[in-house]
N, C-alpha and C positions, 0 to 999 in steps of 0.2 A: 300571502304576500312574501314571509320571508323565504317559504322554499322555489317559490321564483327567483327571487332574490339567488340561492344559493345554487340555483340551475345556472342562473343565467354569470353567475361568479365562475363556477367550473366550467362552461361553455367558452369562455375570455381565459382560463388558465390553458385550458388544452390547445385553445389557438392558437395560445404564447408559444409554449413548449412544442408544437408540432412539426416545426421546420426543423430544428435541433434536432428532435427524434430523427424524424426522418432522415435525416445525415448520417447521425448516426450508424441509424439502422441498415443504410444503405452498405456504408462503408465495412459495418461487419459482416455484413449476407457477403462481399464479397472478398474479406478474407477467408470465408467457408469457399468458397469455392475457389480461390486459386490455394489454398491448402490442399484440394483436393488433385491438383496439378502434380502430376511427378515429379519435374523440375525443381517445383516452389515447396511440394508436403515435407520436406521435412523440418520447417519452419510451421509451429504451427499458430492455428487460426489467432489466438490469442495476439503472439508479436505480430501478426501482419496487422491485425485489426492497428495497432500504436501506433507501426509504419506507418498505413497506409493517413492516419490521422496528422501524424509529425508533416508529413509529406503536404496535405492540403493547407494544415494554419502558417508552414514556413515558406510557400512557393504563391497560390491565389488567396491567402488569409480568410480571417471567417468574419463575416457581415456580422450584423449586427442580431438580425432576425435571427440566428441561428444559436445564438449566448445561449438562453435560457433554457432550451433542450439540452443544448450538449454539458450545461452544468448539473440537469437532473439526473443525466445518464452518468455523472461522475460522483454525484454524492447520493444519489438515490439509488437507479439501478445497480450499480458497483455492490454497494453496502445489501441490497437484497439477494443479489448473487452469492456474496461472501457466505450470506446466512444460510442463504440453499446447501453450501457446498454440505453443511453439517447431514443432509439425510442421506450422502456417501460414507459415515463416517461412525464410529460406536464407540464406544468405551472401552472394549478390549483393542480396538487400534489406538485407542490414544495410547495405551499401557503401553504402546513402541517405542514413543519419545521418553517416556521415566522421566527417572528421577536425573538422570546423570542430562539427560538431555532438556530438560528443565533448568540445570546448573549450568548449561553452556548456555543457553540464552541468557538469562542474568546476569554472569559473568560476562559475557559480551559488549550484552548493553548497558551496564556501569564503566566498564573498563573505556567504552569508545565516549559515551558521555562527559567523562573527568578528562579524557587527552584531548578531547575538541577544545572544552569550556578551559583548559589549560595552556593549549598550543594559540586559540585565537586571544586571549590574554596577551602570551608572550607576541602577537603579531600586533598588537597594540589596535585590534579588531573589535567595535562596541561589545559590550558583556552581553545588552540585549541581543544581537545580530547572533555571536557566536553561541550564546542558549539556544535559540531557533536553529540552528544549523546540527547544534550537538542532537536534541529531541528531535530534528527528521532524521537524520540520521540512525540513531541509537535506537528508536522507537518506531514509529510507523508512519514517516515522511509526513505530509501534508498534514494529518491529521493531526500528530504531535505538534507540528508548527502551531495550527490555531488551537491547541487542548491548552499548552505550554505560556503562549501570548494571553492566558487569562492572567496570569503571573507575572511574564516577562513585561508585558503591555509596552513589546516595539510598535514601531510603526509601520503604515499599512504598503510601505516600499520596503521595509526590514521584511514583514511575512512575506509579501511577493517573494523578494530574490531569495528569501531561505528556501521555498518553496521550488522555485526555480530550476536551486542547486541541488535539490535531491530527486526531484523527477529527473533532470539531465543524469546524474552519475547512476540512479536507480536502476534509469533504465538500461544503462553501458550496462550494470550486473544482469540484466534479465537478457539481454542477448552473448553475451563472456561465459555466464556460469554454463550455462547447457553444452558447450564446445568443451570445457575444462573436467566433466565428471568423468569421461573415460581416462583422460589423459593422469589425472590425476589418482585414478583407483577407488574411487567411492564407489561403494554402496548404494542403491537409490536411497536408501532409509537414511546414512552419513549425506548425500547430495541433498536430500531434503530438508536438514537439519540444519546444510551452512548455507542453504536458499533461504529457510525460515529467519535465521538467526540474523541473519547481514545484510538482507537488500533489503531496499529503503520502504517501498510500497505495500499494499498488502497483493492488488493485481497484479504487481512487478515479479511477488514470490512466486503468485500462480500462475504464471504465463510461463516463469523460467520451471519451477520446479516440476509443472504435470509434461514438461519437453523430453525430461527424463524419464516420465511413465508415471503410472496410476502410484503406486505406493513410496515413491519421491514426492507426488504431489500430494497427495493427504496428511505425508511427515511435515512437509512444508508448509503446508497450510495450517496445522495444529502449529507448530513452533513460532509460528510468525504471530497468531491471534493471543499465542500467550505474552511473547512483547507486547501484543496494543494493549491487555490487560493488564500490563504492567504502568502503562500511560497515568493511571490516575492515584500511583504512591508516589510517580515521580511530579508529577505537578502537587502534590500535597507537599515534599518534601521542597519544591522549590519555593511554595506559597508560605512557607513556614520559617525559611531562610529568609525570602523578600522582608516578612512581618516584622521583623525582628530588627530592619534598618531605620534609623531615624528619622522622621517623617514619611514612611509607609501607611499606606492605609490598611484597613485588617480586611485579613483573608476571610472569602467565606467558604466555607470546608464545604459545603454545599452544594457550591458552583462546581465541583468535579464529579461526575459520573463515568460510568463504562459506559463504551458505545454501545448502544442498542444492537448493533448486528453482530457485534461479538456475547450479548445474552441469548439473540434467536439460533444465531451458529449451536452456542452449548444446547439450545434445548433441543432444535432438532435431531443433534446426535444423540440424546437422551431418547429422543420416539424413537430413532433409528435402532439402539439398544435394546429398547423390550416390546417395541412392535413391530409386526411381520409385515412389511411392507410388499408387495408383487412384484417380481420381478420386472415385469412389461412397463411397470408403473416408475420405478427405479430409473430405469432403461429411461425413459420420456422426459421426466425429471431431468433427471442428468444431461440430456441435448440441451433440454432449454433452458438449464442454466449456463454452461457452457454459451450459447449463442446469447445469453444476456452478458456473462463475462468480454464476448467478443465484441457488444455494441459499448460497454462502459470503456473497453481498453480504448475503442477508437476515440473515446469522447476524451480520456487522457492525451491521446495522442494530440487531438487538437486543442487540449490548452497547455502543449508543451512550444513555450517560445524562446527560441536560440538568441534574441537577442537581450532578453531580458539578464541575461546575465552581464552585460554590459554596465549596466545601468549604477553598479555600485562599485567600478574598479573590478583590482583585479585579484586582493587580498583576499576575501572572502570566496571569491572561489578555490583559488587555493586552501584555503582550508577546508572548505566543501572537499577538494581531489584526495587533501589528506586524510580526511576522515572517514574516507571510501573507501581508499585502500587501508588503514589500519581495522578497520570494522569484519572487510574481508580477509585479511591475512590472521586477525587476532582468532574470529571465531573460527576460520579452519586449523588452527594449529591446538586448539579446545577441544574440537573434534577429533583430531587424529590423536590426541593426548587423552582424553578422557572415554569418549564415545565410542564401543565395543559396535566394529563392523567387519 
């Protein structure tokens, strides 16, 4: 009885979820193929997936049948992508970010944390409101918002528009940066390092940074996962600040973990490290993660809503814009300061 019971449970999830997929899925089969277009390939499949997503939930919006897909595909298949990317990756490539490139991200993301949480002070912008803005920002956008709100415990229109404001400006960086590495004289390994270090998303880094090529994108993707890893000394350190004020309730140190796709990312570079994996097998891997990255970027794309930033003035975006561009200027000037390219 009860494994009817749990047939007939998963048979009603997958029904749920299957309109969404399918949307999805659609929308990125056909980013692969107009990337494949002359005109349109040097855009790749990734950003058109986001386009072509932004494009549907801001012109014919998204029913209602369609939520529960396109939110699997943004916290589920997203996050199993991320984790894939690790059987691209080993331990002597991670030795390319170091130590110095280790110390730009940290420095980074402290230094834009304390100017957000200081500048929305001086705008006279809630404490709560301006934390969530500073943590998508500084850390790993959406995810930080709710890692951080264990803490901050804004409210559920405070996470929205934080959220909001770092998908909008994340994604200005994931289509800005890829135009800006020549002009600028990086290095793919320096282009990967100010992709990892400063744009808001984790799919926002790997759309921009593999635009620059395979070894931009592995720098990027390794520096970005070490900010999210970074996600749970700063929610400790916030939790530990809250406790401290009078009538606080006490933290529980508990409630903070590392995300699971940032434990599967490391472990798969670990097999990827000391076992021999096939090439052909590599190769196959590699598309289908790739065309999983393209069906979660679409699913970003359709819960990026332009009017939501409406909804709470015009203060807080502004501090959003401020805190995009110092995050961007501060860790490129890091980079070219510290980081041997």
């Amino acid at each position: 009885m009860s494994n009817g019971k749990c047939r007939q449970g998963f048979a009603e999830e997958v029904k749920t979820l299957a309109p969404g997929l399918a949307l999805i899925s659609v929308l990125g089969g056909l980013a692969f193929w107009l990337h494949s277009l002359p005109e349109i390939g040097v855009l790749s499949a990734l950003i058109l997936s986001i386009v072509l997503g932004m494009i549907v939930r801001n012109t014919v919006g998204l029913q209602q049948k369609y939520q529960a897909g396109v939110t699997f595909g943004l916290k589920r298949i997203l996050r199993i992508a991320v984790a894939i990317l690790g059987l691209q990756l080993s331990f002597l490539q991670v030795k390319q970010v170091g130590g110095v490139g280790f110390l730009v991200v940290s420095l980074t993301l402290l230094a834009t944390f304390l100017f957000t949480t200081w500048l929305g002070k001086a705008m006279g912008i809630d404490r709560k409101l301006a934390q969530l803005i500073a943590a998508g920002t500084s850390i790993c956008g959406a995810s930080a918002i709710i890692g951080v709100n264990v803490v901050t415990d804004g409210s559920d229109e405070q996470v929205a528009y934080g959220v909001g404001i770092v998908t909008i400006f994340g994604t200005a960086s994931m289509f800005a940066y890829p135009m800006l590495a020549h002009p600028l004289h990086l290095a793919p390994s320096a282009f990967g390092l100010w992709a990892g270090s400063s744009i808001h998303e984790v799919a926002q880094v790997v759309a921009a940074a593999f635009q620059d090529g395979k070894i931009s994108g592995q720098i990027g993707t390794i520096s970005k996962l070490s900010r999210v890893m970074l996600l749970a000394p700063v929610v400790l350190i916030l939790g530990v600040i809250d406790a401290r004020k009078p009538g606080s309730e006490k933290f529980d140190l508990h409630s903070v973990t590392i995300p699971w796709f940032v434990l599967g990312f490391v472990a798969l570079v670990a097999i990827n490290s000391f076992v021999t994996i096939p090439a052909g097998w590599k190769a196959n891997i590699a598309l289908l993660d790739q065309l999983l990255l393209a069906v979660s970027m679409a699913a970003m794309g359709l819960e990026t809503h332009f009017k939501k930033l409406k909804t709470m003035g015009i203060k807080p975006l502004l501090l959003g814009g401020a805190a995009w561009i110092f995050i961007t200027s501060f860790s490129l000037i890091m980079i070219c300061l510290l980081y041997p390219h």
